[in-house]
Structures are given as C-alpha cells and as structure tokens.
C-alpha positions in Angstrom: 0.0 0.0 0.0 1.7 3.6 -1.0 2.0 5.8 1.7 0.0 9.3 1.7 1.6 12.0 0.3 2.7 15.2 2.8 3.0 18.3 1.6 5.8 20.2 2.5 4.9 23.1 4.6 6.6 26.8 3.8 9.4 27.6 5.5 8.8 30.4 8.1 12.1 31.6 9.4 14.2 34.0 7.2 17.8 32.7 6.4 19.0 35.5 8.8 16.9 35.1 11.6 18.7 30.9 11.2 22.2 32.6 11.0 21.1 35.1 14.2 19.9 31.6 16.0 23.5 29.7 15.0 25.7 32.5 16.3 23.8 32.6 19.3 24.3 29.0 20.4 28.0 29.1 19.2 28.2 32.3 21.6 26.6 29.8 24.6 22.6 29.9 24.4 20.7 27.0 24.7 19.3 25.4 21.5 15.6 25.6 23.1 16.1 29.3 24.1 17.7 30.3 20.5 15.2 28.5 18.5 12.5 30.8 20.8 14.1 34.0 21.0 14.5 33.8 16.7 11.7 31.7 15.7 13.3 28.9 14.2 12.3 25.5 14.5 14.5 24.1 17.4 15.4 20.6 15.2 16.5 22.8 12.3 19.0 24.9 14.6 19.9 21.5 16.1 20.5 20.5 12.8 22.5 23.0 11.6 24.9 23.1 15.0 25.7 19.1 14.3 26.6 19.2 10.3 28.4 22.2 9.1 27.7 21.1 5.9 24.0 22.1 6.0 25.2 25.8 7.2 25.4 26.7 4.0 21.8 27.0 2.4 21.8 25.7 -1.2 24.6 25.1 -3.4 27.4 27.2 -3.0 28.0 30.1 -5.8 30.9 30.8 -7.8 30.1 33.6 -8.9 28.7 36.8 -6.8 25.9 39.1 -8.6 28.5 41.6 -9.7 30.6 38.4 -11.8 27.3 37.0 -13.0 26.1 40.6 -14.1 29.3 40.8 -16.1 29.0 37.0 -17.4 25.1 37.7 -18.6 26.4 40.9 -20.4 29.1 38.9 -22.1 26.9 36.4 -23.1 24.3 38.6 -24.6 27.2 40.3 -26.5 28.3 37.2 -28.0 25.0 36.1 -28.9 24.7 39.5 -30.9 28.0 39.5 -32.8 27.4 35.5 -34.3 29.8 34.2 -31.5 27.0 32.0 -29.5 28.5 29.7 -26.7 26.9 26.1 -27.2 26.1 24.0 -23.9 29.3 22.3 -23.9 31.1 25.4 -23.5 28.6 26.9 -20.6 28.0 25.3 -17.7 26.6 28.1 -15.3 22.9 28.5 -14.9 21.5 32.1 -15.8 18.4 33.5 -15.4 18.4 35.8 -18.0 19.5 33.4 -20.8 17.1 31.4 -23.1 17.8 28.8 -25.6 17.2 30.3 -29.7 17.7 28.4 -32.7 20.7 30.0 -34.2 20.4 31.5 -38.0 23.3 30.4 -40.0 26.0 33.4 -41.6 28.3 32.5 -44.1 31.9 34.1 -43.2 32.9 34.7 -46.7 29.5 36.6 -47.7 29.0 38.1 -44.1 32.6 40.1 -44.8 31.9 40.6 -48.2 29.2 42.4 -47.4 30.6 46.1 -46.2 29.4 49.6 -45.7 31.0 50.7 -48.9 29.3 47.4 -51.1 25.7 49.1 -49.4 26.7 52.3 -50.5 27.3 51.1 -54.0 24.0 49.3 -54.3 22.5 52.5 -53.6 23.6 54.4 -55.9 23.5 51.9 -58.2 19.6 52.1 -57.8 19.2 55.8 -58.4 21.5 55.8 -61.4 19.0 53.0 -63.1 15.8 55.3 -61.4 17.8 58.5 -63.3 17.9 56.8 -66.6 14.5 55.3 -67.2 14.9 51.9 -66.0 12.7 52.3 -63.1 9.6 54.6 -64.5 8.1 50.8 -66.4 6.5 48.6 -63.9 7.2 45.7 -66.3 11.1 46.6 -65.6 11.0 46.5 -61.9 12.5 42.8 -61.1 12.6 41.3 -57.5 13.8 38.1 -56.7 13.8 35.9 -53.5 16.1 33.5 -52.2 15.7 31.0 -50.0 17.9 28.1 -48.7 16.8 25.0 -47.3 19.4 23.0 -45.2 19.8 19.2 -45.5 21.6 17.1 -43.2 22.9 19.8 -41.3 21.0 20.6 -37.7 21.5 24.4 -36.1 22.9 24.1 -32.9 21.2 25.5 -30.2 23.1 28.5 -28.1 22.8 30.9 -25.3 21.4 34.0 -26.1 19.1 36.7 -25.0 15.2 35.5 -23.6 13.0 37.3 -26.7 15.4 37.4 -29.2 13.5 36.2 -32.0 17.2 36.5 -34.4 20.4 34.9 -33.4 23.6 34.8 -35.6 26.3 31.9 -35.6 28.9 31.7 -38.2 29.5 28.8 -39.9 31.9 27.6 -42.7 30.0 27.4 -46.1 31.8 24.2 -47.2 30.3 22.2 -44.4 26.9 22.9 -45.1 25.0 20.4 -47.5 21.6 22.5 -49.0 19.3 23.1 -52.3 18.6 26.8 -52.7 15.4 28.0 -54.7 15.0 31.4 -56.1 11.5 33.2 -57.0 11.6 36.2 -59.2 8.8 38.4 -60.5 8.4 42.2 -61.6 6.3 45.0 -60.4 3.6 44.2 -63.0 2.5 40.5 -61.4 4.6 38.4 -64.1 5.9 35.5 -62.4 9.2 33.9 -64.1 10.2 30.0 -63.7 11.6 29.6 -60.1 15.0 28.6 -60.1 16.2 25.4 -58.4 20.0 25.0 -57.4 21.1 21.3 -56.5 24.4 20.7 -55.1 26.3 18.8 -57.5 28.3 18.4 -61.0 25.8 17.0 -63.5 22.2 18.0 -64.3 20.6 14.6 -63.3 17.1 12.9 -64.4 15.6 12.5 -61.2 16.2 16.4 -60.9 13.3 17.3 -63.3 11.0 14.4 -62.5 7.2 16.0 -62.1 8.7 19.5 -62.8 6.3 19.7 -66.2 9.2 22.3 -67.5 8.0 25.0 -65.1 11.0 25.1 -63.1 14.6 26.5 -64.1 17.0 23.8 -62.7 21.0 24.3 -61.9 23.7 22.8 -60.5 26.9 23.8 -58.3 29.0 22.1 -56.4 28.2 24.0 -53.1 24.0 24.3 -53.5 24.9 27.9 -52.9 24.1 30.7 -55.1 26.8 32.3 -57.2 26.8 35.4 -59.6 27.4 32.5 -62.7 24.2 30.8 -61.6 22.3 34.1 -61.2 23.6 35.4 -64.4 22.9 32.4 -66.4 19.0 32.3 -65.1 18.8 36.2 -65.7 20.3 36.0 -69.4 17.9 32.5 -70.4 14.3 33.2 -68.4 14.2 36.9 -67.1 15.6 39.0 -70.5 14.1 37.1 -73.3 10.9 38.1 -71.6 12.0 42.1 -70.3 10.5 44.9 -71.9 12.5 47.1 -73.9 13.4 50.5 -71.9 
C-alpha cells in the first residue's frame, strides 16, 4: 500500500533570523532558548549546529551578482556579434539566458558584405531610377532566395530571452543545402523559379514531375553564385524584359 503523500509546509524563518539563532548558540545559548528568542524551528537549529555542511543553504555560488552581471552581459554580446556559446562550452545557470535556434551566416559573404558594397548598391539604384529603368512597372524585377538546409542541424546557443534572431557563423563548405529562387516584376509576371542542387551534373531525377516549369542548376556548393544568377537572368528573365 503507498503511503499518503505530505505536503511540505513553507518555511517560516528567514535565512538570517537561522544565522542570528546559529551564532547565538556558538556564543553559549541554549538550543531551546535560540530557536525561541528567533523563531526557528529548534530541530533545524539543532540541525544546523551538528553538520556544518548544511550551514550553507543551497549550493554554493561561484560567482557573486556583480561576476554573474558581467558574465550575462558577455553572453548577450556574443549572442549579438554570431559568436553564441553552445552548452558544452557553458555550464553556469543564468536567469536571463534562453535557448534560440541559431540562424546560419556564411563568413565569406558576411565580410563581403561592407558599408562601402551598401553604399554602391544605392547608388546603383538611383543611377538605373535616373535613366528610365525604373519609371516601367514591367522593368522593376525582384527576386527571392531561399535556402533550405539538408543534413545539417542548427545548434542551439545561449542568447538573450525574446530574441527572435540569433547569428552563428559557420563555414559554407560544411553545409550540404538546395537553394530556390522566386523572381517576378512590379507588374505581377511570375518567371520560372529557379532550383539550385548541389552537384556536377544536371541529373534525371532532378526534373521528374517538374512539367518544364522550373529552371534547374547545379553547383558544387547548393549555394548561389553570380554565374548561376547570371545564367537564369540572361535565359528566363531578358528574353521576356520589356524594352526601356
């Protein structure tokens, strides 16, 4: 037969009022009189006198706030830069951190993309809006890329509760992925959407219950490069361009 259940009851006693009752008997009261005089159960002082072990309520810290203010801010800092710590490299429990699905960066693209290559794109816009190419709906192109990752799991790292965002850089070449690219203009023409297998050779099964609405490629990454994206603009999106 299982025995009842107890529910623990709420401590009363604040951990100083225990501390006040300890010195007190190590100074000569009795263990009756502290646990009266501080209101502390008289088996927990007794307790407490006989194993110095228990003296020290919960686990003992190794860090004080000040340190674990400093580690929190660190960590957050990482987590905003694309240096997340995994688990393995964290062992200290903090409050303020959460777990987030990290969003893989590409080294090589994240520097190559610099303040002066934003600038560039810029005016790169408003010399095309200056010379006509902009005015014709029909001439407005946009194009969306999106990668999806296979056999390859983000690793989950410390970062910031709420942060919906979290960067950590990762080496292109280990990553194994088909990317898929939508483009249509400002007019609500839709072009074939590019697929990009990581590869050599343009393979059968690649085009299997495509019906010829797809554009498919091949690279040996599955990563878009400017001799992909130039080869889909020049054979799908400028045979069917207006003139300026």
């Amino acid at each position: 037969m299982s025995q009842p259940f107890k529910t623990k009851r709420p401590r009363r006693y604040t951990e100083e009022a225990l501390k006040d009752a300890l010195s007190a008997v190590e100074n000569g009261m009795g263990l009756r009189e502290a646990a009266r005089v501080f209101k502390v159960p008289r088996n927990t002082v007794s307790r407490y006198v006989q194993d110095t072990k228990a003296r020290r309520l919960g686990k003992e810290r190794k860090l004080n706030d000040f340190e674990e203010g400093l580690l929190v801010d660190l960590l957050k800092k990482f987590g905003n830069t694309g240096f997340s710590l995994n688990k393995t490299q964290l062992r200290i429990f903090v409050d303020e951190m959460g777990i987030a699905k990290a969003s893989n960066v590409d080294r090589k693209k994240a520097r190559e993309w610099t303040v002066e290559g934003a600038e560039s794109w810029i005016e790169l816009l408003g010399g095309l809006n200056d010379q006509g190419y902009l005015s014709n709906p029909k001439g407005i192109i946009n194009l969306d890329e999106s990668g999806f990752v296979l056999g390859f799991e983000r690793e989950r790292v410390y970062a910031e509760k709420g942060k919906k965002h979290v960067v950590s850089y990762t080496e292109g070449s280990t990553r194994d992925q088909v990317t898929t690219l939508l483009c249509g203009n400002a007019a609500g023409r839709v072009f074939k959407p590019l697929v990009l297998f990581d590869g050599v050779l343009h393979l059968g099964s690649m085009y299997d219950n495509t019906k010829d609405k797809l554009y498919v490629a091949v690279n040996r990454s599955g990563v878009m490069d400017h001799k992909v994206l130039t080869d889909y603009v020049r054979q799908e999106v400028l045979p069917n361009a207006p003139d300026k």
